[in-house]
N, CA, C and O atoms as a GROMACS GRO file, in nm:
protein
  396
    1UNK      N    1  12.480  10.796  10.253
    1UNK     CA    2  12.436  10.660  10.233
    1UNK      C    3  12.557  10.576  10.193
    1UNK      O    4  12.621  10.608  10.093
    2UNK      N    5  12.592  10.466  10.268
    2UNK     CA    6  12.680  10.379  10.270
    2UNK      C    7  12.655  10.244  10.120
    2UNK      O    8  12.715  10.210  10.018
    3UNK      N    9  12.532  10.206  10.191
    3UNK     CA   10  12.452  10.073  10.106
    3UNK      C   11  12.323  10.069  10.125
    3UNK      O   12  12.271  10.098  10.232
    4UNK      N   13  12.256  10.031  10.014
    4UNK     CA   14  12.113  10.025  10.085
    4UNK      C   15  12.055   9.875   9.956
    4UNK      O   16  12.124   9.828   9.865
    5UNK      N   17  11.948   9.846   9.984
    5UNK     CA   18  11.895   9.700   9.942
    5UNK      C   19  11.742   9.726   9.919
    5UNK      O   20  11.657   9.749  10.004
    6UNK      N   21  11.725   9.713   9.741
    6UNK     CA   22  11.613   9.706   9.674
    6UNK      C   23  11.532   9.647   9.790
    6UNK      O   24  11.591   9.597   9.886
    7UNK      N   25  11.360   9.655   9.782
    7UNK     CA   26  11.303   9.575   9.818
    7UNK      C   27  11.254   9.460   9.752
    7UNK      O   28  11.286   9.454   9.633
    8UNK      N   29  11.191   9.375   9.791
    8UNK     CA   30  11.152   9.217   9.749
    8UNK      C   31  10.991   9.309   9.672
    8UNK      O   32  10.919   9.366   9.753
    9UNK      N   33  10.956   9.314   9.543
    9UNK     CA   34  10.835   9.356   9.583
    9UNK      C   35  10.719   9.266   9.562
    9UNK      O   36  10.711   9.222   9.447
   10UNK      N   37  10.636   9.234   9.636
   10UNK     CA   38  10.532   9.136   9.713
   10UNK      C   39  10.478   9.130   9.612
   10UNK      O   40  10.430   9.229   9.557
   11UNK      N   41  10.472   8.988   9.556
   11UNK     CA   42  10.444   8.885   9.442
   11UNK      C   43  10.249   8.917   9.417
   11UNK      O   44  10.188   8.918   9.310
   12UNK      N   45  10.196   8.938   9.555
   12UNK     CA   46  10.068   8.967   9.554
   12UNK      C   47  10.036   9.093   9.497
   12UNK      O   48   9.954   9.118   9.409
   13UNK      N   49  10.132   9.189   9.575
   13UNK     CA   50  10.084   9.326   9.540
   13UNK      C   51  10.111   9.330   9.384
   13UNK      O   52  10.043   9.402   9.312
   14UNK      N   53  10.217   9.249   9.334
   14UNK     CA   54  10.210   9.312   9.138
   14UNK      C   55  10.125   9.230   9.081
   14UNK      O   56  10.110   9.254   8.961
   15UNK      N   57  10.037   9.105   9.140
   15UNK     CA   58   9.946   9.035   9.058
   15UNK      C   59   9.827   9.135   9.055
   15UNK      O   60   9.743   9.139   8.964
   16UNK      N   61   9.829   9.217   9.170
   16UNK     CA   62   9.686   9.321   9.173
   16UNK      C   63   9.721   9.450   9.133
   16UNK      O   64   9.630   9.533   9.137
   17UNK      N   65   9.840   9.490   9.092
   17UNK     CA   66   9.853   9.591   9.045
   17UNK      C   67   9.869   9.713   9.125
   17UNK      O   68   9.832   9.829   9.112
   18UNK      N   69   9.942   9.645   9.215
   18UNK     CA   70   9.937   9.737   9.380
   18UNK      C   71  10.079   9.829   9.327
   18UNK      O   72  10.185   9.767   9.326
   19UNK      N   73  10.080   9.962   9.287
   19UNK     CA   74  10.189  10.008   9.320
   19UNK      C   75  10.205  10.140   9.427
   19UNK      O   76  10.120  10.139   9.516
   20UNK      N   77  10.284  10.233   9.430
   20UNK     CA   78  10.297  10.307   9.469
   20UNK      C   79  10.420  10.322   9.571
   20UNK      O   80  10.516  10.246   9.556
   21UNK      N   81  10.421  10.425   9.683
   21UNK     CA   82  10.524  10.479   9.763
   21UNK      C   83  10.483  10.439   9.920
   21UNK      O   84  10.367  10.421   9.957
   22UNK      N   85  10.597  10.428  10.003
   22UNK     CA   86  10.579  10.384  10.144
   22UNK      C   87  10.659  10.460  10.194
   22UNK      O   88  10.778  10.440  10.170
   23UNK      N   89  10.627  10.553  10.264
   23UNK     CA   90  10.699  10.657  10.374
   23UNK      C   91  10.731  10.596  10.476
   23UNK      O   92  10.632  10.539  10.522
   24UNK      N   93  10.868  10.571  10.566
   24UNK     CA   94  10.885  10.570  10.675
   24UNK      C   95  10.964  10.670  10.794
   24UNK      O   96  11.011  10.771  10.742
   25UNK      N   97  10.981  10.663  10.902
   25UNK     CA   98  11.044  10.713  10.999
   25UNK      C   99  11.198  10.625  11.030
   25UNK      O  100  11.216  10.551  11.127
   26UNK      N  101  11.262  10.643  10.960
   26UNK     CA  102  11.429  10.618  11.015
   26UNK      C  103  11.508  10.675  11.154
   26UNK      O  104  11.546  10.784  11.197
   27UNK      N  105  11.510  10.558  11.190
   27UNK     CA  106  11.610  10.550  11.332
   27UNK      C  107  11.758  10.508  11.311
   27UNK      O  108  11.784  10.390  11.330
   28UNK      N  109  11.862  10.594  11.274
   28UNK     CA  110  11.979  10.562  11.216
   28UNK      C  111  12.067  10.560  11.314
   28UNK      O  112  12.113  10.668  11.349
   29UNK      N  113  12.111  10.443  11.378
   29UNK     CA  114  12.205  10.426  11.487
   29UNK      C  115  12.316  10.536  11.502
   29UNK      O  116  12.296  10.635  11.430
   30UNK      N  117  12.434  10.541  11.584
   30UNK     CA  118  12.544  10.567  11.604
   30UNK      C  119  12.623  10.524  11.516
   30UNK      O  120  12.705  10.603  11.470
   31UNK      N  121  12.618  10.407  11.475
   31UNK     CA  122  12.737  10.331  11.364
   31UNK      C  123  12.692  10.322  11.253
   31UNK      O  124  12.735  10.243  11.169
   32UNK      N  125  12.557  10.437  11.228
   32UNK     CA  126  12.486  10.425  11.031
   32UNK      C  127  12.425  10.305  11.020
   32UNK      O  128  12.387  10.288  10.904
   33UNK      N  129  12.400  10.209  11.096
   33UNK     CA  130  12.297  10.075  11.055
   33UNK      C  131  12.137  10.147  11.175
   33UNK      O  132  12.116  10.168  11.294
   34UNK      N  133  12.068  10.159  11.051
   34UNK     CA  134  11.908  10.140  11.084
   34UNK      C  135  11.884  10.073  11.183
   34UNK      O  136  11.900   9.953  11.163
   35UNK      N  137  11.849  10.102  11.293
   35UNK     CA  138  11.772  10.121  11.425
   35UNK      C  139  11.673  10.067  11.438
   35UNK      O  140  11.650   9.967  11.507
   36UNK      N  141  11.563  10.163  11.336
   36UNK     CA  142  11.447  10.080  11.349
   36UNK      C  143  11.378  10.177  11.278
   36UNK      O  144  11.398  10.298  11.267
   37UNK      N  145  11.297  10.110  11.234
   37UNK     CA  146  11.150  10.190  11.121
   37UNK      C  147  11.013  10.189  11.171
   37UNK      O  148  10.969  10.097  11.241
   38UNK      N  149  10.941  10.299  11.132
   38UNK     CA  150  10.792  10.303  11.180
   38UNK      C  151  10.755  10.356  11.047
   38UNK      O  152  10.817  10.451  10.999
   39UNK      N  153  10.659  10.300  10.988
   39UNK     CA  154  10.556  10.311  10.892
   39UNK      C  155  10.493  10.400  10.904
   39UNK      O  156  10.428  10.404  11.008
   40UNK      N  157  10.478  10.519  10.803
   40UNK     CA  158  10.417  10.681  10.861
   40UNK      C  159  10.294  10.680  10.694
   40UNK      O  160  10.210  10.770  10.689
   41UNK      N  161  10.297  10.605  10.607
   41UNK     CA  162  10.209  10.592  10.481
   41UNK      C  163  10.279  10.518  10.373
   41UNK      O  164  10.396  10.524  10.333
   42UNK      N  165  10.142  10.422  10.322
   42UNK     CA  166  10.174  10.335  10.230
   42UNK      C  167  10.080  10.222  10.205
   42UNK      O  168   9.992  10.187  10.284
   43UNK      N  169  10.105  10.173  10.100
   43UNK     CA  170   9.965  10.053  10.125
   43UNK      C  171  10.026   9.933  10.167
   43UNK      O  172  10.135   9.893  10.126
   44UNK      N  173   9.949   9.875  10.252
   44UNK     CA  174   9.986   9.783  10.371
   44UNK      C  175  10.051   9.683  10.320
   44UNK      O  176  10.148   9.637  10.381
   45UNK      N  177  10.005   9.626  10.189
   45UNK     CA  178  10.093   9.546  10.088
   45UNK      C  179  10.227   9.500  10.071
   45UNK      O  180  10.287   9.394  10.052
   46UNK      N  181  10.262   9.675  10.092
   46UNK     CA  182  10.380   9.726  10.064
   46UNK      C  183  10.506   9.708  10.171
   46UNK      O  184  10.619   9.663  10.158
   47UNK      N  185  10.412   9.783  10.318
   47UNK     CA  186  10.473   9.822  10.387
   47UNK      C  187  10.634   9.716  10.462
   47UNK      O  188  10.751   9.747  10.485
   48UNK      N  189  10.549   9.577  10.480
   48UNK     CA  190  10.662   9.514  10.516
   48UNK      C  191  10.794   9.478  10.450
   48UNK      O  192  10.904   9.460  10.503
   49UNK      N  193  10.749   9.469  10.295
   49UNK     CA  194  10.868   9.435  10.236
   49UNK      C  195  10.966   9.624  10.266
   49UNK      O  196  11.046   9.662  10.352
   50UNK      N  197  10.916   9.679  10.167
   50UNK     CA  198  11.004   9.829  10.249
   50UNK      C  199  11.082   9.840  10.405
   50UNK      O  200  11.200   9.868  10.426
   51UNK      N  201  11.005   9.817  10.476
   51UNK     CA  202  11.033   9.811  10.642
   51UNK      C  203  11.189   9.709  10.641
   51UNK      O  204  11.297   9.735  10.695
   52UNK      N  205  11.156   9.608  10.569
   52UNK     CA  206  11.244   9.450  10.574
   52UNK      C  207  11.410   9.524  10.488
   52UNK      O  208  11.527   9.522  10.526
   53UNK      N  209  11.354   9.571  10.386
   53UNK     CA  210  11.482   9.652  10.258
   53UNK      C  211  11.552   9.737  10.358
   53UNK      O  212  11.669   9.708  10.382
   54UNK      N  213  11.477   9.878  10.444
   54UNK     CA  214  11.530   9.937  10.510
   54UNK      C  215  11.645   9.920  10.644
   54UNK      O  216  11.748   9.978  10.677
   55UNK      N  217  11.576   9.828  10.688
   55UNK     CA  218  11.665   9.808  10.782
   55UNK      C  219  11.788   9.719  10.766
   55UNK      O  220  11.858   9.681  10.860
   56UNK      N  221  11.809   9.684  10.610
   56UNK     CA  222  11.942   9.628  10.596
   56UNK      C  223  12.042   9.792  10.509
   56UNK      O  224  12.137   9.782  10.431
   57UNK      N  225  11.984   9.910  10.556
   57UNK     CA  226  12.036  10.032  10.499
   57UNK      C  227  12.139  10.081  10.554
   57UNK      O  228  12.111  10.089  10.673
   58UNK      N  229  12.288  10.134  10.530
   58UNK     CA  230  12.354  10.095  10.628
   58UNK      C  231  12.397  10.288  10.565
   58UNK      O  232  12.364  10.319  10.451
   59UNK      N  233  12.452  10.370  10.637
   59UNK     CA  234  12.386  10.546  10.653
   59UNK      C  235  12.563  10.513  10.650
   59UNK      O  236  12.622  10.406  10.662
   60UNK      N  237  12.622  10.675  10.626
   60UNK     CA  238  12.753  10.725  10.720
   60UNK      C  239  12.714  10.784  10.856
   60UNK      O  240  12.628  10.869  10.833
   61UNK      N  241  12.736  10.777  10.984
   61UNK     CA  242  12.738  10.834  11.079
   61UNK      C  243  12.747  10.911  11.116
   61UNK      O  244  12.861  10.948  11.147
   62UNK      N  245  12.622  11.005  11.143
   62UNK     CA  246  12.630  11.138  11.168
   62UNK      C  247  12.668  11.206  11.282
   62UNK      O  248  12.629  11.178  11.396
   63UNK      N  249  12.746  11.300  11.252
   63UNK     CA  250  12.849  11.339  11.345
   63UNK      C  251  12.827  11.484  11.452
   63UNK      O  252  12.754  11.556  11.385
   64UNK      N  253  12.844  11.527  11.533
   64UNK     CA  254  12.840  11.645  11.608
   64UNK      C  255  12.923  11.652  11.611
   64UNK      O  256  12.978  11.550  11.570
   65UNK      N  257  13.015  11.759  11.656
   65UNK     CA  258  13.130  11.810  11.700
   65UNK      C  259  13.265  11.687  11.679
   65UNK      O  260  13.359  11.692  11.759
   66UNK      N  261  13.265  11.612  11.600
   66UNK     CA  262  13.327  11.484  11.564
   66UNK      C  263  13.265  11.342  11.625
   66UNK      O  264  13.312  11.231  11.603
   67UNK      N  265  13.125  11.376  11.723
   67UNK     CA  266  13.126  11.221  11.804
   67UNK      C  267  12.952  11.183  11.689
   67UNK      O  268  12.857  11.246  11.644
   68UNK      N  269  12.988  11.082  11.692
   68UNK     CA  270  12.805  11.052  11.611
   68UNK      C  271  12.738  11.089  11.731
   68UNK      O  272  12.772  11.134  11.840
   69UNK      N  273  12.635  11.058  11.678
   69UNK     CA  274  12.507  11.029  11.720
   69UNK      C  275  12.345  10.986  11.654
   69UNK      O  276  12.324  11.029  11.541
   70UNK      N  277  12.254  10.918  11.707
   70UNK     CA  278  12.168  10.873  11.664
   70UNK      C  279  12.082  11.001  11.590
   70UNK      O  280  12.074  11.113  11.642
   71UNK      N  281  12.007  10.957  11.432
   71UNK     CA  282  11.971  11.053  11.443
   71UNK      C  283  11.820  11.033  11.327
   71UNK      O  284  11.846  10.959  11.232
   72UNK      N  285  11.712  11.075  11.326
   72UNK     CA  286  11.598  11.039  11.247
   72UNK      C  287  11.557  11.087  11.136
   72UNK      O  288  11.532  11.208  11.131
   73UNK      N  289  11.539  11.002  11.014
   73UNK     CA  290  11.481  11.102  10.934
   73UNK      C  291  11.368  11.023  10.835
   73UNK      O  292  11.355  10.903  10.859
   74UNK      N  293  11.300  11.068  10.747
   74UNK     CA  294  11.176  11.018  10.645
   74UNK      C  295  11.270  10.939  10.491
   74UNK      O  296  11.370  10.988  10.438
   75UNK      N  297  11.202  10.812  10.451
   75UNK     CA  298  11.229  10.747  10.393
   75UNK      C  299  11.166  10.734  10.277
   75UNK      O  300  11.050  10.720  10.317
   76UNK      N  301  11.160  10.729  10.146
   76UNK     CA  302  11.066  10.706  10.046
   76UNK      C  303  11.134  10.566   9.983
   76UNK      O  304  11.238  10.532   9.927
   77UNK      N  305  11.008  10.507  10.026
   77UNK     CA  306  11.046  10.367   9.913
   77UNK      C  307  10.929  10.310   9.798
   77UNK      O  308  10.824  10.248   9.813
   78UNK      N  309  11.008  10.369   9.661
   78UNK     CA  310  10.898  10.354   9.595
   78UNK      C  311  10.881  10.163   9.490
   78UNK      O  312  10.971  10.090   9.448
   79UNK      N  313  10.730  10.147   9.483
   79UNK     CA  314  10.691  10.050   9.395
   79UNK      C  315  10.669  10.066   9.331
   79UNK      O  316  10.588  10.158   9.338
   80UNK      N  317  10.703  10.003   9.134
   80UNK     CA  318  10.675  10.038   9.042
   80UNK      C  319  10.722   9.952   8.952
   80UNK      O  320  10.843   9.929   8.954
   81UNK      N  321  10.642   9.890   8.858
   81UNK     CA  322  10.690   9.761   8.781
   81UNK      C  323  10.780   9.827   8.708
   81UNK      O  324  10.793   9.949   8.692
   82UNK      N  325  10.855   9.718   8.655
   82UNK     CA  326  11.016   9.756   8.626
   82UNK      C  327  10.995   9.843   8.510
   82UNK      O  328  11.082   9.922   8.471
   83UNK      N  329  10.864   9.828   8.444
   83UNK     CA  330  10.862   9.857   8.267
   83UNK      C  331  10.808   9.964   8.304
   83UNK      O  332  10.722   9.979   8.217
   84UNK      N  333  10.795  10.081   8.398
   84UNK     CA  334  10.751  10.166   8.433
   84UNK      C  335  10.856  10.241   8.538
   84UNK      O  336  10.815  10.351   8.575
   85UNK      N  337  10.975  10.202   8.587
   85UNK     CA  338  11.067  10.285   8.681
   85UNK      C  339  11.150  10.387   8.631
   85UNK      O  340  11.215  10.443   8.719
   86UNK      N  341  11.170  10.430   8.513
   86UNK     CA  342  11.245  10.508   8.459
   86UNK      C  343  11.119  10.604   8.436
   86UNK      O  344  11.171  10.715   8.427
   87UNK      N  345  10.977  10.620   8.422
   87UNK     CA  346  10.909  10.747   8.424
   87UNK      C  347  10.805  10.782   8.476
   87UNK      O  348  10.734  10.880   8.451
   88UNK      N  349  10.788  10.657   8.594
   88UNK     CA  350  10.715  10.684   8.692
   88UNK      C  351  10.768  10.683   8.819
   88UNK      O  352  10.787  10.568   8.860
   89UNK      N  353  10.804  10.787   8.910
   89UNK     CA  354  10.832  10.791   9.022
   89UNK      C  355  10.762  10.854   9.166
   89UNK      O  356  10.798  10.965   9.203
   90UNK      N  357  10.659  10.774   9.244
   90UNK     CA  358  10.623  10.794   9.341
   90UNK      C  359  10.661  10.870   9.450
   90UNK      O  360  10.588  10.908   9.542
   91UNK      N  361  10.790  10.890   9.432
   91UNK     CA  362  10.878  10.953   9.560
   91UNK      C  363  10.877  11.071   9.518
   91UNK      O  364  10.913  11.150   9.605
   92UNK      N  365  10.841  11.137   9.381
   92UNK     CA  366  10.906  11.248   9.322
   92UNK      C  367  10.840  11.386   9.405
   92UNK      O  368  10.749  11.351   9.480
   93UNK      N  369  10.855  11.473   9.407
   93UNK     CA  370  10.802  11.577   9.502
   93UNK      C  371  10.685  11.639   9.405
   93UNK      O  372  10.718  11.651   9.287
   94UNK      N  373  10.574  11.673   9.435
   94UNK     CA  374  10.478  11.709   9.312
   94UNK      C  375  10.513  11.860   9.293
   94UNK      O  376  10.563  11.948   9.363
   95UNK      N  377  10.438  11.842   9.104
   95UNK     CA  378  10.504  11.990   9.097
   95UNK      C  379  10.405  12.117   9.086
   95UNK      O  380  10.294  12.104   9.138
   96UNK      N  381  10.435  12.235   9.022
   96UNK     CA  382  10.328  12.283   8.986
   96UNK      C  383  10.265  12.400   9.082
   96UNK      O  384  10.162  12.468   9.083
   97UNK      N  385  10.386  12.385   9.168
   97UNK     CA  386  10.363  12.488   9.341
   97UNK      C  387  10.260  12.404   9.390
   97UNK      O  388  10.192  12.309   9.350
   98UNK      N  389  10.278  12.501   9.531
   98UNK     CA  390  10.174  12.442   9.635
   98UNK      C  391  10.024  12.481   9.637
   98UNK      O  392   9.972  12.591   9.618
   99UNK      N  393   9.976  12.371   9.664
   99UNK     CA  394   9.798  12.376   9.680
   99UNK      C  395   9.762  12.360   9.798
   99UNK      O  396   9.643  12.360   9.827
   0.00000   0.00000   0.00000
């Protein structure tokens, strides 16, 4: 990861108390600037401002045999009022083993 850019988070969604996580599908160019995003889960609220943050994400270029190439992967962008980001994290992997 080169740079990447908080999202805006939607003035509506924190008057209702909308938080949570937005998964996407990353399309990471040849030159590490975001391609393009597809929305894979999240509440709809959410989704555009995330989508909007992401694609100003700018990757190192992943390489084969020295030449880039394009390449995809899953995104977590989490929401969470500020007085709550240090011990609530949406993205976090759950624990406790698998169910």
């Amino acid at each position: 990861m080169v740079s990447t850019v908080e999202p805006a988070y939607p003035v509506v969604a924190q008057e209702n108390g909308i938080q949570g996580a937005v998964w996407l599908d990353v399309v990471i160019g040849k030159d590490g600037h975001v391609a393009s995003v597809q929305s894979i889960r999240g509440n709809p609220a959410l989704v555009d401002a995330a989508e909007d943050a992401v694609l100003e994400w700018v990757y190192r270029p992943t390489l084969l045999n020295g030449e880039p190439l394009e390449a995809i992967t899953k995104v977590c962008v989490p929401f969470v009022p500020r007085h709550l980001k240090k011990t609530l994290s949406p993205c976090a992997p759950p624990t406790g083993g698998v169910r």
